[in-house]
Kinemage of the C-alpha trace (Angstrom):
@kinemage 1
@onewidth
@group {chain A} dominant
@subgroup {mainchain}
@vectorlist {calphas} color= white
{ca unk a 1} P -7.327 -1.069 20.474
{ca unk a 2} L -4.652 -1.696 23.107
{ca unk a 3} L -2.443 -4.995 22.547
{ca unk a 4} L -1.621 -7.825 24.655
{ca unk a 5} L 1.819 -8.401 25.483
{ca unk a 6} L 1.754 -11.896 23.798
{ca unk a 7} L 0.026 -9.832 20.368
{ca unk a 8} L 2.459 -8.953 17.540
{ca unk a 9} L 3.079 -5.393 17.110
{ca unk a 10} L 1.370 -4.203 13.553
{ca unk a 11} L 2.412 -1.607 10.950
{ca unk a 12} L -0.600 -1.429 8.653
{ca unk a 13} L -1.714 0.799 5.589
{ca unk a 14} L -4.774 1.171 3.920
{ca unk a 15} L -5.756 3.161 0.483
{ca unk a 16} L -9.378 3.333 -0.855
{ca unk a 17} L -9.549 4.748 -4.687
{ca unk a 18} L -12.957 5.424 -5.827
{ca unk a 19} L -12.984 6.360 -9.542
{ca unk a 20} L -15.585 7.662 -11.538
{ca unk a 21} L -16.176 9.170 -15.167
{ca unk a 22} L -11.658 9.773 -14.975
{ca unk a 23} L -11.902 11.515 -11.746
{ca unk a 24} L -10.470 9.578 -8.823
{ca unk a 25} L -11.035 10.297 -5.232
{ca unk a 26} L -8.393 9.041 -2.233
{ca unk a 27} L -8.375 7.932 1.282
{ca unk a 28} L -6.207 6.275 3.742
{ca unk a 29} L -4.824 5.625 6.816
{ca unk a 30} L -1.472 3.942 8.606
{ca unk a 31} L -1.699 2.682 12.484
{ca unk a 32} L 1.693 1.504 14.252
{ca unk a 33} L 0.580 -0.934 16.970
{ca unk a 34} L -3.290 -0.079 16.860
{ca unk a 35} L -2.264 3.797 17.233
{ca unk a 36} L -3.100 6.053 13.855
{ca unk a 37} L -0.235 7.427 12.561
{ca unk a 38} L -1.063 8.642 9.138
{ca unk a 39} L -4.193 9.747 7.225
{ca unk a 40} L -4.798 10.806 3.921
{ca unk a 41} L -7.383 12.432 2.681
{ca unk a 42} L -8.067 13.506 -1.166
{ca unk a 43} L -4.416 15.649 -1.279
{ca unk a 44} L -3.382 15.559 2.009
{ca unk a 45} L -1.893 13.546 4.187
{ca unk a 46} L -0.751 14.308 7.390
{ca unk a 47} L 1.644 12.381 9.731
{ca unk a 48} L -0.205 11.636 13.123
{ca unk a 49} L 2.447 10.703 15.446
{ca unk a 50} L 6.220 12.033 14.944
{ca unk a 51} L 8.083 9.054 13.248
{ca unk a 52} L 9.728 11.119 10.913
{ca unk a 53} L 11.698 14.463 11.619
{ca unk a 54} L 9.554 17.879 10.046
{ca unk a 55} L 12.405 17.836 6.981
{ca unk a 56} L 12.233 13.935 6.149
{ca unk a 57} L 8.300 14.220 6.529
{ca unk a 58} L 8.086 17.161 4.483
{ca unk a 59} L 10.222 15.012 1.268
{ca unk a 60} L 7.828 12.185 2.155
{ca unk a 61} L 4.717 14.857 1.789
{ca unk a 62} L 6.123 15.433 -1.687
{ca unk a 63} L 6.371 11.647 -2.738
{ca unk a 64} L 3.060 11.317 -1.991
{ca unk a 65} L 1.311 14.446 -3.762
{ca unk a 66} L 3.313 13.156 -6.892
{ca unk a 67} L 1.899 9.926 -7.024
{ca unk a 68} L -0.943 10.891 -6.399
{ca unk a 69} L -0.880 13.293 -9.255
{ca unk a 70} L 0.481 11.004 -11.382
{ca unk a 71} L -2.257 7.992 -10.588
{ca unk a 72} L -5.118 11.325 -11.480
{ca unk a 73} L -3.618 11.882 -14.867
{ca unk a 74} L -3.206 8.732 -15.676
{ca unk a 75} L -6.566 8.096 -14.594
{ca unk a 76} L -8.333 10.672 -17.079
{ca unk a 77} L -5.736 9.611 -19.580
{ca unk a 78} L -7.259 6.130 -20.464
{ca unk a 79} L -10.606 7.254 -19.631
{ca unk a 80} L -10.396 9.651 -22.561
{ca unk a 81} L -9.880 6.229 -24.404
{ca unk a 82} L -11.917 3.797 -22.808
{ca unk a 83} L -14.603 5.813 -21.173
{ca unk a 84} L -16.697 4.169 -18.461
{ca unk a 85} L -19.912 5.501 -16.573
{ca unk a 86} L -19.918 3.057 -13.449
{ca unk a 87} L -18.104 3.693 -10.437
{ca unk a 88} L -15.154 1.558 -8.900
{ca unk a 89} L -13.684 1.054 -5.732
{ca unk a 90} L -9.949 -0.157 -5.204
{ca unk a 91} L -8.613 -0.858 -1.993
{ca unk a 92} L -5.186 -1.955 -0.616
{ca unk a 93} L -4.337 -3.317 2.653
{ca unk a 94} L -0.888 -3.923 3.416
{ca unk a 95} L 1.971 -3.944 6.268
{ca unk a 96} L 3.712 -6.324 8.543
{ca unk a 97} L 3.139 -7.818 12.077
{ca unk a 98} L 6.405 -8.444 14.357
{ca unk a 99} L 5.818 -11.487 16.683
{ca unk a 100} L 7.247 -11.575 20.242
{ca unk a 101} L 9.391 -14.721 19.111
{ca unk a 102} L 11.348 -12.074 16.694
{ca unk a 103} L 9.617 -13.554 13.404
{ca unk a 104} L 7.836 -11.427 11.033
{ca unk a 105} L 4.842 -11.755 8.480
{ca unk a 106} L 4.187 -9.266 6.055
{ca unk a 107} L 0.939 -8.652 3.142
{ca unk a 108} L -0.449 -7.135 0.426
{ca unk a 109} L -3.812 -7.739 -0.691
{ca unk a 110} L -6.088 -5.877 -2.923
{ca unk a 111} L -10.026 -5.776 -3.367
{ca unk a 112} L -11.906 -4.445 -6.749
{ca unk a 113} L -15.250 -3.619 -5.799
{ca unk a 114} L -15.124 -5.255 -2.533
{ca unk a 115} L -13.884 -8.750 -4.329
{ca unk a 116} L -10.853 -10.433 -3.914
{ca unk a 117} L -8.598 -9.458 -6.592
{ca unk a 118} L -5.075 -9.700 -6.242
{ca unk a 119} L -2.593 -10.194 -3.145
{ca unk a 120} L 1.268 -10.263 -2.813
{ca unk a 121} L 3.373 -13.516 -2.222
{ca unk a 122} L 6.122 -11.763 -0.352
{ca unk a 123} L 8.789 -14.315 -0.072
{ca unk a 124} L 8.474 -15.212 -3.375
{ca unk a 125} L 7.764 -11.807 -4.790
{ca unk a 126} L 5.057 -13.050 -6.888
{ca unk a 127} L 1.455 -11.400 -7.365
{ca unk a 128} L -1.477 -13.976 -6.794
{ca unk a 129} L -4.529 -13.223 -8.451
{ca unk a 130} L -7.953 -14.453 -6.760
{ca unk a 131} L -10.605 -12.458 -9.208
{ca unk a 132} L -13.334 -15.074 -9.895
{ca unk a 133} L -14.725 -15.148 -13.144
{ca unk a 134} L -14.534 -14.572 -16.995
{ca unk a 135} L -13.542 -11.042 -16.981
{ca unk a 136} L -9.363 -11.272 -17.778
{ca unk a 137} L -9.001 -7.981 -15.729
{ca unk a 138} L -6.885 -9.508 -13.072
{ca unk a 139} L -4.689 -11.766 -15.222
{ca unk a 140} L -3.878 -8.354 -16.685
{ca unk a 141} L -2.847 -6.436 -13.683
{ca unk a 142} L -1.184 -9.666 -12.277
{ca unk a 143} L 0.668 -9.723 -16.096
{ca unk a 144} L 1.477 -5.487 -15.487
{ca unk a 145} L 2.467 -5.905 -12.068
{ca unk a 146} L 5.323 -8.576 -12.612
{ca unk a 147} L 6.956 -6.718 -15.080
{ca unk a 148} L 8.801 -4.323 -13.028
{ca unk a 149} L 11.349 -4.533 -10.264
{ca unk a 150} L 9.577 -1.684 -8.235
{ca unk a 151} L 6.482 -3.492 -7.828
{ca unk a 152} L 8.132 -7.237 -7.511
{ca unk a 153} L 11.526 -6.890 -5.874
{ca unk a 154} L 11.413 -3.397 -4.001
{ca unk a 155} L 8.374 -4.291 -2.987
{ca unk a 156} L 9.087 -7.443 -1.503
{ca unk a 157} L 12.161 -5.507 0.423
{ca unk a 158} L 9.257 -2.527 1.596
{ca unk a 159} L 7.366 -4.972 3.242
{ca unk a 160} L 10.208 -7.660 4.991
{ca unk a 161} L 12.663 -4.715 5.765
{ca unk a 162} L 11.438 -0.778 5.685
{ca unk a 163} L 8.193 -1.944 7.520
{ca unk a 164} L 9.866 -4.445 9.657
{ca unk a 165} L 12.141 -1.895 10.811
{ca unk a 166} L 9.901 0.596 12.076
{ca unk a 167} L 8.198 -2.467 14.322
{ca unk a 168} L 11.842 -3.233 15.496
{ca unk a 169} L 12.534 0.410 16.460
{ca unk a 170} L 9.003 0.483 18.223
{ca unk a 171} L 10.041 -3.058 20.295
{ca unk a 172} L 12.850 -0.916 21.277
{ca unk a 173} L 10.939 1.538 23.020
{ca unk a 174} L 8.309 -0.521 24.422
{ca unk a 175} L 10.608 -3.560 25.307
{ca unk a 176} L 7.795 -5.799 24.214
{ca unk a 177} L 10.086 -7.557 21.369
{ca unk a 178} L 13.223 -9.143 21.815
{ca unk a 179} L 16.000 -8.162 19.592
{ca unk a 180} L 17.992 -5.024 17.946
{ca unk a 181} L 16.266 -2.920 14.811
{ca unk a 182} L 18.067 -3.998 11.939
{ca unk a 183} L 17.800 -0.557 10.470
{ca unk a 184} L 16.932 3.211 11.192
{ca unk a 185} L 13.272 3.828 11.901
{ca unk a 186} L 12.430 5.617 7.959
{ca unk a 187} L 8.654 5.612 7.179
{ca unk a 188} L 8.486 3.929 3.723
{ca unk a 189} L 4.556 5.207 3.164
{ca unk a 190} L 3.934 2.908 -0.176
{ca unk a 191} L 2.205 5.573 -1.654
{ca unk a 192} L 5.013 7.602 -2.578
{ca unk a 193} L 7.550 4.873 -3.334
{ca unk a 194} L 5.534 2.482 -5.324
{ca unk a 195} L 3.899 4.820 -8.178
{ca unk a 196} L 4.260 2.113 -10.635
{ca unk a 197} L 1.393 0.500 -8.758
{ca unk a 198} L -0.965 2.631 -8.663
{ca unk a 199} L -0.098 3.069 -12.020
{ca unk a 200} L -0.439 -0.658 -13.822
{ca unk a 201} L -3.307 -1.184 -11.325
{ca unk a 202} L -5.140 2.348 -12.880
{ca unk a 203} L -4.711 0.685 -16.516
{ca unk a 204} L -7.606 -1.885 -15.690
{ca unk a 205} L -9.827 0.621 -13.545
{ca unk a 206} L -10.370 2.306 -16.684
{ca unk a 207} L -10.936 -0.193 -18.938
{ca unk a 208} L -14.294 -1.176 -17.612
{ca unk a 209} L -13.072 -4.685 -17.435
{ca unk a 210} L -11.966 -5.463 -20.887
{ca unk a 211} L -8.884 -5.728 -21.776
């Protein structure tokens, strides 16, 4: 949808997971300012508009086919442990909105099954968890997820400067935001820098809930 010039300009990514007997299944998307700019679809994802060079896009194509890769075999690894028969659906929504005053807001939130279930306190770099009930599934993932740097710290600098960035280089187009980029416009697609996450987040999907 077109934006008004008083709107916030809006970098945001979406992955669905649906997994299933240790077989997982992906799709996705990334819009810059309402506009699609990246889809991804089981193995593939393509870029939509041009915001990286063939040669950086093609390194970034990699990334992403290796996580993905990874997140599969880990996938069937701890359902050869902990087998499951009932289907689950993960889905993260994240990204950052540039207001026309020059502040920004970034987010992270992830849904289990359509539920609430965990979201990212970026200035603090601190997961939340917001899974109600008895279940200790997202105490666990909260517990996996503050362990390491790349999904705490690099995370938190993903979100307030690699996605701010590209909204700053887009203001500098469109003239719609006041201020200089503080940095090169380099697509940061989480998917292929933040493996550990899909990762420590696929530990609990095949537990069936117990851990």
């Amino acid at each position: 949808c077109p934006t008004s010039p008083a709107a916030p300009l809006a970098f945001t990514m979406l992955q669905l997971t649906r997994v299933y007997m240790g077989k997982s299944m992906f799709w996705g998307n990334a819009s810059l300012n309402g506009q699609l700019s990246h889809v991804l679809e089981e193995n593939n994802v393509t870029q939509v508009l041009p915001l990286e060079p063939p040669d950086a896009w093609a390194r970034r194509q990699k990334e992403v086919m290796a996580y993905l890769k990874n997140f599969r075999q880990l996938v069937m690894l701890f359902n050869k442990e902990r087998p499951t028969k009932f289907t689950q659906h993960l889905c993260c929504h994240l990204g950052c909105r540039l207001y026309p005053n020059g502040t920004a807001q970034s987010f992270y939130e992830v849904t289990l099954n359509r539920t609430a279930f965990l979201s990212f306190h970026v200035p603090s770099a601190t997961w939340e968890q917001h899974w109600r009930g008895e279940l200790p599934v997202a105490a666990f993932a909260q517990e996996q997820l503050m362990r390491y740097p790349v999904t705490t710290q690099d995370l938190q600098y993903f979100l307030n400067t690699s996605c701010v960035s590209i909204l700053h280089a887009q203001s500098a187009r469109t003239g719609k935001v006041s201020g200089r980029s503080r940095a090169p416009l380099v697509l940061g697609l989480v998917l292929g820098s933040l493996a550990l996450l899909g990762m420590a987040l696929g530990i609990f999907l095949c537990t069936g809930g117990s851990c």
